[in-house]
PyMOL commands that place a pseudoatom at each C-alpha (Angstrom):
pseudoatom trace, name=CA, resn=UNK, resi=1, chain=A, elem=C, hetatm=0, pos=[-15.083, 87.829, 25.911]
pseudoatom trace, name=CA, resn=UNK, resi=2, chain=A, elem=C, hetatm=0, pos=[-15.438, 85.246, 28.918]
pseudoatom trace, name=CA, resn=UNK, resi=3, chain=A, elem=C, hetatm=0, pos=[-14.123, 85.291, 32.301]
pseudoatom trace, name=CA, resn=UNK, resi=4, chain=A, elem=C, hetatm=0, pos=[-11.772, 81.927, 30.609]
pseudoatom trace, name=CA, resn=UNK, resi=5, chain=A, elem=C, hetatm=0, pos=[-10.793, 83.937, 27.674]
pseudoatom trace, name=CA, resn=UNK, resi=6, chain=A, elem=C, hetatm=0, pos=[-9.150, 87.293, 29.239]
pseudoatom trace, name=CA, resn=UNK, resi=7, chain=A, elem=C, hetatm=0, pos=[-5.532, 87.058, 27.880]
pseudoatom trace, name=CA, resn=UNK, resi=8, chain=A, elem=C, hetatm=0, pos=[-2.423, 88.965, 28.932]
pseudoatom trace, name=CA, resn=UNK, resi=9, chain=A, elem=C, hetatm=0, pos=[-1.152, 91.771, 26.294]
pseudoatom trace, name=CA, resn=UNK, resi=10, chain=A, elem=C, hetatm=0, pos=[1.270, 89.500, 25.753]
pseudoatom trace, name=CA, resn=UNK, resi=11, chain=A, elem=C, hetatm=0, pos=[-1.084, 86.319, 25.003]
pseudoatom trace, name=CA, resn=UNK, resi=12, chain=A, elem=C, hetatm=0, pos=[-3.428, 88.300, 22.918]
pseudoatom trace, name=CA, resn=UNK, resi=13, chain=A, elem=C, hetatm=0, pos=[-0.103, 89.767, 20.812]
pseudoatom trace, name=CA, resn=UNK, resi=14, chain=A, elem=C, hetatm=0, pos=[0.747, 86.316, 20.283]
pseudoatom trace, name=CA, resn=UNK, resi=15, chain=A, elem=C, hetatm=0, pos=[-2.357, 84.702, 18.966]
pseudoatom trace, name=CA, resn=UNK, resi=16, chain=A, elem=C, hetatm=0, pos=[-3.117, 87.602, 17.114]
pseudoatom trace, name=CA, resn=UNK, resi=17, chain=A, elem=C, hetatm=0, pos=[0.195, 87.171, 15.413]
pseudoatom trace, name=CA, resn=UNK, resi=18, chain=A, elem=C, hetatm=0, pos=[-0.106, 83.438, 15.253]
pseudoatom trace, name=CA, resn=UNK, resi=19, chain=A, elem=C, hetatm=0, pos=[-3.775, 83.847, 13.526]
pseudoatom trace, name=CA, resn=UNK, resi=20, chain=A, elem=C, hetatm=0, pos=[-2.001, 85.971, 11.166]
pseudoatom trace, name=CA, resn=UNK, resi=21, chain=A, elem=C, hetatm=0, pos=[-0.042, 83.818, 9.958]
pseudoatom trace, name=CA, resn=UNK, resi=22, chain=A, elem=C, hetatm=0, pos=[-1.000, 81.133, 7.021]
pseudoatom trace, name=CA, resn=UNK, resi=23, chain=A, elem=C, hetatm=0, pos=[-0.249, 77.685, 8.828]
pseudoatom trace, name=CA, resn=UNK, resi=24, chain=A, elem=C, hetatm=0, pos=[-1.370, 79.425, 12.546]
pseudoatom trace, name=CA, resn=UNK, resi=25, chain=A, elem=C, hetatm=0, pos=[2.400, 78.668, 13.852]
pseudoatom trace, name=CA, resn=UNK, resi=26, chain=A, elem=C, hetatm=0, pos=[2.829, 80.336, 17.574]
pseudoatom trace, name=CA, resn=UNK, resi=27, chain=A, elem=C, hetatm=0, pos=[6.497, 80.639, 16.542]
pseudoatom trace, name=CA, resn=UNK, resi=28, chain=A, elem=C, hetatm=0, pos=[8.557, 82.775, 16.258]
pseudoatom trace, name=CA, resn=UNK, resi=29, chain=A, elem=C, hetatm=0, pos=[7.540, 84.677, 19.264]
pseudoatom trace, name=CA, resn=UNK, resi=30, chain=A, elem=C, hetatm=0, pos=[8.682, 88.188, 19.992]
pseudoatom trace, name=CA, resn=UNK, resi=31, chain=A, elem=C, hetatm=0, pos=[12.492, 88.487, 20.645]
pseudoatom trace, name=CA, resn=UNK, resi=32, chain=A, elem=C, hetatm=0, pos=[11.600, 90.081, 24.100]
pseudoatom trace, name=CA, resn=UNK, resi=33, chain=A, elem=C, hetatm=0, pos=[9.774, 86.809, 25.432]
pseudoatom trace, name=CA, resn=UNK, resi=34, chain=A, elem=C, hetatm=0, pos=[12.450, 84.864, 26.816]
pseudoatom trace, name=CA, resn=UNK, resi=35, chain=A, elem=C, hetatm=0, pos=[13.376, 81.873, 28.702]
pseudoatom trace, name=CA, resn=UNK, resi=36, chain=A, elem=C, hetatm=0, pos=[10.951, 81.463, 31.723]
pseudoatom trace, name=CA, resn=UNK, resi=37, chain=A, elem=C, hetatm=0, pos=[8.305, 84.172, 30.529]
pseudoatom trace, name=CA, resn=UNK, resi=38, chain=A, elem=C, hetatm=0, pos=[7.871, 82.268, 26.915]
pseudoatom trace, name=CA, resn=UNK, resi=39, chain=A, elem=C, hetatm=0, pos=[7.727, 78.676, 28.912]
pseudoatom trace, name=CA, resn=UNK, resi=40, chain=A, elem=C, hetatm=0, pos=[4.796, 80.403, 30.864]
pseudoatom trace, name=CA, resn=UNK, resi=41, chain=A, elem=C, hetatm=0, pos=[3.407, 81.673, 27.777]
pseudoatom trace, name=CA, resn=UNK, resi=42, chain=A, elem=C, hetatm=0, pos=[3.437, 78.288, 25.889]
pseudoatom trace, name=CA, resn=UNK, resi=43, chain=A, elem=C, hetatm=0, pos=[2.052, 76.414, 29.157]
pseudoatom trace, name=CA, resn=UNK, resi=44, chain=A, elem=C, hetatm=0, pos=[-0.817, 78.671, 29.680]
pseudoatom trace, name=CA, resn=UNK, resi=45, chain=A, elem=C, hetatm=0, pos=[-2.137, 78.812, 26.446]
pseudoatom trace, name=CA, resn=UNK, resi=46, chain=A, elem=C, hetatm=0, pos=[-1.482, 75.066, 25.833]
pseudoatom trace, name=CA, resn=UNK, resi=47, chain=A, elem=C, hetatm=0, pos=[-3.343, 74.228, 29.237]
pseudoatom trace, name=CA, resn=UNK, resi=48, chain=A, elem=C, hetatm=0, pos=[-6.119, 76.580, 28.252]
pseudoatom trace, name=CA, resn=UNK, resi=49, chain=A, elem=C, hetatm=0, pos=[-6.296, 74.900, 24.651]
pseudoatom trace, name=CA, resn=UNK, resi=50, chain=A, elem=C, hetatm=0, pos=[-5.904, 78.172, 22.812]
pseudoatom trace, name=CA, resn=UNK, resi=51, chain=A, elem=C, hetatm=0, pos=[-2.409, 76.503, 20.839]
pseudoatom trace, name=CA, resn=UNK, resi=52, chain=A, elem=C, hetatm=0, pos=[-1.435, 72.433, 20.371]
pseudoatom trace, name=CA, resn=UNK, resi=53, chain=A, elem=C, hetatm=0, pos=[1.746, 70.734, 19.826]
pseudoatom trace, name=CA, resn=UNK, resi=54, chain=A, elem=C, hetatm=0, pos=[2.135, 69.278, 16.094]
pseudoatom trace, name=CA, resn=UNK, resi=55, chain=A, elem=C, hetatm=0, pos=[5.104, 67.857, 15.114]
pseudoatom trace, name=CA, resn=UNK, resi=56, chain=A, elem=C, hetatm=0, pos=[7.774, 69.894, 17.649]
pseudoatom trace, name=CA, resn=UNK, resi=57, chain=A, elem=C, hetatm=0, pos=[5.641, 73.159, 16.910]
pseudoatom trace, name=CA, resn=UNK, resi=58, chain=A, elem=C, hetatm=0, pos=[2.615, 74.972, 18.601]
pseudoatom trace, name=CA, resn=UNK, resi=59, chain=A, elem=C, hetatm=0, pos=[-0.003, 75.741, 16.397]
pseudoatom trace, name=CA, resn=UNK, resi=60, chain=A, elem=C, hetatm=0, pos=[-3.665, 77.729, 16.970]
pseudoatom trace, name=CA, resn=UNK, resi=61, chain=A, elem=C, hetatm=0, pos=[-6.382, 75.687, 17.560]
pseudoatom trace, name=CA, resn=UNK, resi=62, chain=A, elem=C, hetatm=0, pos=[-10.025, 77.066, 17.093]
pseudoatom trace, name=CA, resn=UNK, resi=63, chain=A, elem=C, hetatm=0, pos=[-10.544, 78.195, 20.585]
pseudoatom trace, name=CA, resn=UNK, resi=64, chain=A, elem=C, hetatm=0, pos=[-7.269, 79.717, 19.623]
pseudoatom trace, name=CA, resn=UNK, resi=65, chain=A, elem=C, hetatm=0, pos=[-8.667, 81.414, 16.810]
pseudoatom trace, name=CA, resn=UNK, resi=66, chain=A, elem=C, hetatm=0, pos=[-12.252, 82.544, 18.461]
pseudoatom trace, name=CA, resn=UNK, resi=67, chain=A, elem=C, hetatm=0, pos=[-9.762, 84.272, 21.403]
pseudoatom trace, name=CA, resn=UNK, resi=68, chain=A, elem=C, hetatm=0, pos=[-9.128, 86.994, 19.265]
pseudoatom trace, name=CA, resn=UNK, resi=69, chain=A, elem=C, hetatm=0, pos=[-11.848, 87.061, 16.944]
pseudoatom trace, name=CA, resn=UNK, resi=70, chain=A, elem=C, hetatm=0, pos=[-11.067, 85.345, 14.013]
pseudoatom trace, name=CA, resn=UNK, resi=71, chain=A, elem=C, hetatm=0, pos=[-11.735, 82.012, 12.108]
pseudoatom trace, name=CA, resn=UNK, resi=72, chain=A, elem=C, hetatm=0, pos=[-9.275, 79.127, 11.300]
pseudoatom trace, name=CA, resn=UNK, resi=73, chain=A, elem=C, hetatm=0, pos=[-8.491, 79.682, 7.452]
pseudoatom trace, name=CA, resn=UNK, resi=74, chain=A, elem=C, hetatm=0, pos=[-9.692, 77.505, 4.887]
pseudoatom trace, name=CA, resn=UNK, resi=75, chain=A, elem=C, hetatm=0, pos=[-6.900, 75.997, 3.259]
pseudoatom trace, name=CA, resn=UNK, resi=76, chain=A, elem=C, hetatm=0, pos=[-6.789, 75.950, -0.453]
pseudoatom trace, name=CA, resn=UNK, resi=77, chain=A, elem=C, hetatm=0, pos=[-8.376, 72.652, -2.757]
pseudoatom trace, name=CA, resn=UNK, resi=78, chain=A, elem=C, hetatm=0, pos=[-10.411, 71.985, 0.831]
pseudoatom trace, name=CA, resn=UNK, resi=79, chain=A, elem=C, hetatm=0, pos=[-14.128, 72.512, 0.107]
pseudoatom trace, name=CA, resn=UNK, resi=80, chain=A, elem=C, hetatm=0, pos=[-16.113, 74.545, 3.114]
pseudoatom trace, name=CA, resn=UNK, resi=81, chain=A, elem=C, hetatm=0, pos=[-18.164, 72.902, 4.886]
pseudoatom trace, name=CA, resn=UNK, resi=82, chain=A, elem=C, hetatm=0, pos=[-21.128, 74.709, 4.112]
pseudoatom trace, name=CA, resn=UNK, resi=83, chain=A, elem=C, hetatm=0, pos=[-20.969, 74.056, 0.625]
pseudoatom trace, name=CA, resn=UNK, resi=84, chain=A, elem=C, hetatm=0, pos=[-23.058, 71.119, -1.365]
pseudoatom trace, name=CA, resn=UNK, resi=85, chain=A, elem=C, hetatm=0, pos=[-21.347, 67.855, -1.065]
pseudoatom trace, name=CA, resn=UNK, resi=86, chain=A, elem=C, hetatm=0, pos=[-19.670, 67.062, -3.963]
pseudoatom trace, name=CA, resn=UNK, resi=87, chain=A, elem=C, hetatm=0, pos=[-20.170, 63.588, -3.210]
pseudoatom trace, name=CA, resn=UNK, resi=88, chain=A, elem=C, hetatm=0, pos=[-23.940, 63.878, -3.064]
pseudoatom trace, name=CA, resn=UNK, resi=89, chain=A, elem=C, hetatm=0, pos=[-23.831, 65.223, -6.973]
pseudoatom trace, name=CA, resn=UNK, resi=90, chain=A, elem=C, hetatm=0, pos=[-21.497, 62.096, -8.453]
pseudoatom trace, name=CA, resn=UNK, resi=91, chain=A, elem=C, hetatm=0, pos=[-23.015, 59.337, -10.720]
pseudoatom trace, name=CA, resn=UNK, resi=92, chain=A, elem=C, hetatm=0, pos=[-23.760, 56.005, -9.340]
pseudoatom trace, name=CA, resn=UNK, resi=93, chain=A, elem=C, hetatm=0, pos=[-20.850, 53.316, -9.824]
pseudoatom trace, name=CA, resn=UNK, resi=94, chain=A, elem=C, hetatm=0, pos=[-21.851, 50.824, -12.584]
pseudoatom trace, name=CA, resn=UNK, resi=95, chain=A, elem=C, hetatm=0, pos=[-20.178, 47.824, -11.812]
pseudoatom trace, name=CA, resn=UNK, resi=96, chain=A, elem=C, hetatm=0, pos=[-20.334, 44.665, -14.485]
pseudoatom trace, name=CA, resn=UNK, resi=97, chain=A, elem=C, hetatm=0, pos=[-21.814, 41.503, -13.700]
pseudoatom trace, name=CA, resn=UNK, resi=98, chain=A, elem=C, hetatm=0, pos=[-19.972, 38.450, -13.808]
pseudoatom trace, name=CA, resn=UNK, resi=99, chain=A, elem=C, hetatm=0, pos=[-22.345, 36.712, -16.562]
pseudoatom trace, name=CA, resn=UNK, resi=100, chain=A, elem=C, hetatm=0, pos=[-24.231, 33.437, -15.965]
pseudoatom trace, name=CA, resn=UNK, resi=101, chain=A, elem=C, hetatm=0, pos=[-24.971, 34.114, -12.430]
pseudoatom trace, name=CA, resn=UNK, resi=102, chain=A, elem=C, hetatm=0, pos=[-27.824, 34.052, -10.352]
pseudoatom trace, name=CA, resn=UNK, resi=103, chain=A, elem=C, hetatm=0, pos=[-27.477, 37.784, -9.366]
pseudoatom trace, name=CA, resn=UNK, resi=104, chain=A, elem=C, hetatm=0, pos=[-26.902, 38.379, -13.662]
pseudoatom trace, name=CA, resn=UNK, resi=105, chain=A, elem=C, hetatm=0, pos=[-30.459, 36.575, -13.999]
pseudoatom trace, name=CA, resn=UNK, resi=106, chain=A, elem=C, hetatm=0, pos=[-31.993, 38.758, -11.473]
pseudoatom trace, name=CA, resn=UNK, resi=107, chain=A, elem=C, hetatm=0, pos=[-30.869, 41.757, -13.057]
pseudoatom trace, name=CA, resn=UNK, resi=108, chain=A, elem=C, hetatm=0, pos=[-31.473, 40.654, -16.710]
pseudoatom trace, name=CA, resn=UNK, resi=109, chain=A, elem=C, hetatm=0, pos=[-35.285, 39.571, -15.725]
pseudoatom trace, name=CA, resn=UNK, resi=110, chain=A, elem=C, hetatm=0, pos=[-35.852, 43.018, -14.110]
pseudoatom trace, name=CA, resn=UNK, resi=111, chain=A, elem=C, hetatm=0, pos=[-34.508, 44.751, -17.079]
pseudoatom trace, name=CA, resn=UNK, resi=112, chain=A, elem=C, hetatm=0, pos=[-37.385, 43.705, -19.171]
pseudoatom trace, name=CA, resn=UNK, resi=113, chain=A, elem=C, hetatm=0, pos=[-40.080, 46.347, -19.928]
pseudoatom trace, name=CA, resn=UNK, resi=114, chain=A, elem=C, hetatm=0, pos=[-42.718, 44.594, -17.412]
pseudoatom trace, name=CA, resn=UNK, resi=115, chain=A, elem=C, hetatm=0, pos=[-39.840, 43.849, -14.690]
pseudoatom trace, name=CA, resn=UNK, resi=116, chain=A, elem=C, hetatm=0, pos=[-39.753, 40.099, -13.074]
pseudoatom trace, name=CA, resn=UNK, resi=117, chain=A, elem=C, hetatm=0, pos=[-42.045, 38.915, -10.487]
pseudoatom trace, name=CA, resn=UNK, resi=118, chain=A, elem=C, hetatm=0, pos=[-40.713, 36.814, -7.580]
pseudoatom trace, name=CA, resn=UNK, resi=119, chain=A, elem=C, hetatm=0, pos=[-41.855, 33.985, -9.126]
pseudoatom trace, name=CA, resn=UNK, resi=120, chain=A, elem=C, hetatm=0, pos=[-40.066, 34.207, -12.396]
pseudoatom trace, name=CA, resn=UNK, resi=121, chain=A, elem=C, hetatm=0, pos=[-36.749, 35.179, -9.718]
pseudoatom trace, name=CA, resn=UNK, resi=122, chain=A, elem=C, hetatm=0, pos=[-37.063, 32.293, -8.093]
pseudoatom trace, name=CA, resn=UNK, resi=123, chain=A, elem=C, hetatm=0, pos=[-37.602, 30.032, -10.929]
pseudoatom trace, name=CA, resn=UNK, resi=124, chain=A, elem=C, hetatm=0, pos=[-34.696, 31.976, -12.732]
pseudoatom trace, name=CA, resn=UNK, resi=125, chain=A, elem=C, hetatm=0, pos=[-32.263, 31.100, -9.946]
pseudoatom trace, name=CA, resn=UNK, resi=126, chain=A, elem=C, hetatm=0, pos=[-33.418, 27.867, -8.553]
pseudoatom trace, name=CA, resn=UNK, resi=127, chain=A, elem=C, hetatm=0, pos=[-33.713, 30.028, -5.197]
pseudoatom trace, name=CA, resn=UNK, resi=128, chain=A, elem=C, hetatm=0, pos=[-36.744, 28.122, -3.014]
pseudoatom trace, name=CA, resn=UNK, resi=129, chain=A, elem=C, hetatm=0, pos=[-37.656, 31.167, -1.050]
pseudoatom trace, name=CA, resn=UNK, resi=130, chain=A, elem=C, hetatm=0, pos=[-38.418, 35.043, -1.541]
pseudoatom trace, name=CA, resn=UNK, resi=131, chain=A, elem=C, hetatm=0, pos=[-36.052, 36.672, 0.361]
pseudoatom trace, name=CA, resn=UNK, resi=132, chain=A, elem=C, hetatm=0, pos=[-33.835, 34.559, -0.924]
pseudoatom trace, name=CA, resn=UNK, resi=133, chain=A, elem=C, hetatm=0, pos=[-34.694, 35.676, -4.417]
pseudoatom trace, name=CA, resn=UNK, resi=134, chain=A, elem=C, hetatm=0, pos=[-34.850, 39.286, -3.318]
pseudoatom trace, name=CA, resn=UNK, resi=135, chain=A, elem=C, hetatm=0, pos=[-31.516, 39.806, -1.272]
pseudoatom trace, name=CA, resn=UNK, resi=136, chain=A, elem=C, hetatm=0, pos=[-28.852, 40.255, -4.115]
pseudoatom trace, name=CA, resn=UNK, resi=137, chain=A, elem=C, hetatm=0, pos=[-30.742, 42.803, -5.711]
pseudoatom trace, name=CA, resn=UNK, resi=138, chain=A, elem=C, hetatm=0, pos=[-31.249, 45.066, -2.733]
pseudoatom trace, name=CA, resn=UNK, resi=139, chain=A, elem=C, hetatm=0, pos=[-27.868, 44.387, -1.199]
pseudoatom trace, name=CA, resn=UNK, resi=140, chain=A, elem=C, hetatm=0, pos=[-26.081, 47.233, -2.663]
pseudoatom trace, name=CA, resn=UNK, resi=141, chain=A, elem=C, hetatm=0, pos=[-23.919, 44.804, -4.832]
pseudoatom trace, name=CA, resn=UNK, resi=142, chain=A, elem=C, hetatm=0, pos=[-25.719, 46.171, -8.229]
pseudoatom trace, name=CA, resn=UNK, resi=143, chain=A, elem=C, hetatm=0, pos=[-27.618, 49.332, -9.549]
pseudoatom trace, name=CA, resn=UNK, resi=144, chain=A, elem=C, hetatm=0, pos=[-30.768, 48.847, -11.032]
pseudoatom trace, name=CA, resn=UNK, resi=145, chain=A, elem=C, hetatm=0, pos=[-33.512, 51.493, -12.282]
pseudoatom trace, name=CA, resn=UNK, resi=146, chain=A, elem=C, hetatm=0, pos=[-36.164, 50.675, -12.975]
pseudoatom trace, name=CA, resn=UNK, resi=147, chain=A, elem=C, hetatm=0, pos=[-38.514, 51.939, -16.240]
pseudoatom trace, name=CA, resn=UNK, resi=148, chain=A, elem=C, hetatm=0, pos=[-42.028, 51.022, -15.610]
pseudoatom trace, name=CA, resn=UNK, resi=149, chain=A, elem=C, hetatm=0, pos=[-43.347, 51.695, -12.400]
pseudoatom trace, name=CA, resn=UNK, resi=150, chain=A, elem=C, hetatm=0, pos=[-44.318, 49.510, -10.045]
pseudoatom trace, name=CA, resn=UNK, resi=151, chain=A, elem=C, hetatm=0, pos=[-48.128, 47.457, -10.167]
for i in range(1, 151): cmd.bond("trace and resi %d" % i, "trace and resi %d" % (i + 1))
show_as sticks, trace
zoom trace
């Protein structure tokens, strides 16, 4: 333990009863700490960061936690964060095109077993330039995979 983490008895009985607990609450403190004594108690272990205020009550915070050797409970339905992502494993978002637009002509030509070339892009959307032919599709605004692979 660090020179910054040496508690009192008391301190260390009240964290350790505080970690204890399911939601970490400080309170209720022992019946014996009263009046001045628990306002010291509070003040030191708020200024030391070992507790917080949240919402008219004092509640553990990590450093709280590590003081006497344990970990801040993982509440239930809340995914560790050690585990895989869940979000990492989901399917891409299909979205449907509005048909009859340039972006629906880009996808449509790209579709086809040999893909599009620029040229048949730009001729399929009256776009003059490349990039200009290009953007929609890589913009994020549509999911495309493509079959054959690339020349």
């Amino acid at each position: 333990m660090s020179a910054q983490a040496k508690l009192t008895a008391t301190q260390k009985a009240i964290l350790e009863a505080a970690a204890s607990r399911t939601d970490g609450a400080l309170e209720p403190l022992p019946a014996t700490l009263r009046g001045n004594a628990r306002t010291k108690v509070i003040e030191s272990l708020l200024v030391r960061g070992l507790i917080a205020d949240a919402d008219d009550r004092h509640l553990l915070t990590d450093a709280g936690y590590g003081a006497v050797g344990k970990q801040r409970p993982v509440p239930k339905g809340v995914q560790k964060a050690d585990a895989p992502d869940v979000l990492t494993k989901r399917e891409p978002i299909l979205r449907t095109l509005r048909p009859r637009t340039k972006l629906a002509a880009i996808i449509d030509a790209m579709r086809h077993p040999g893909g599009a070339t620029i040229a048949q892009m730009m001729a399929g959307t009256g776009w003059p330039t490349p990039s200009g032919a290009q953007s929609p599709a890589w913009s994020g605004n549509a999911s495309v995979s493509k079959s054959s692979p690339s020349p």
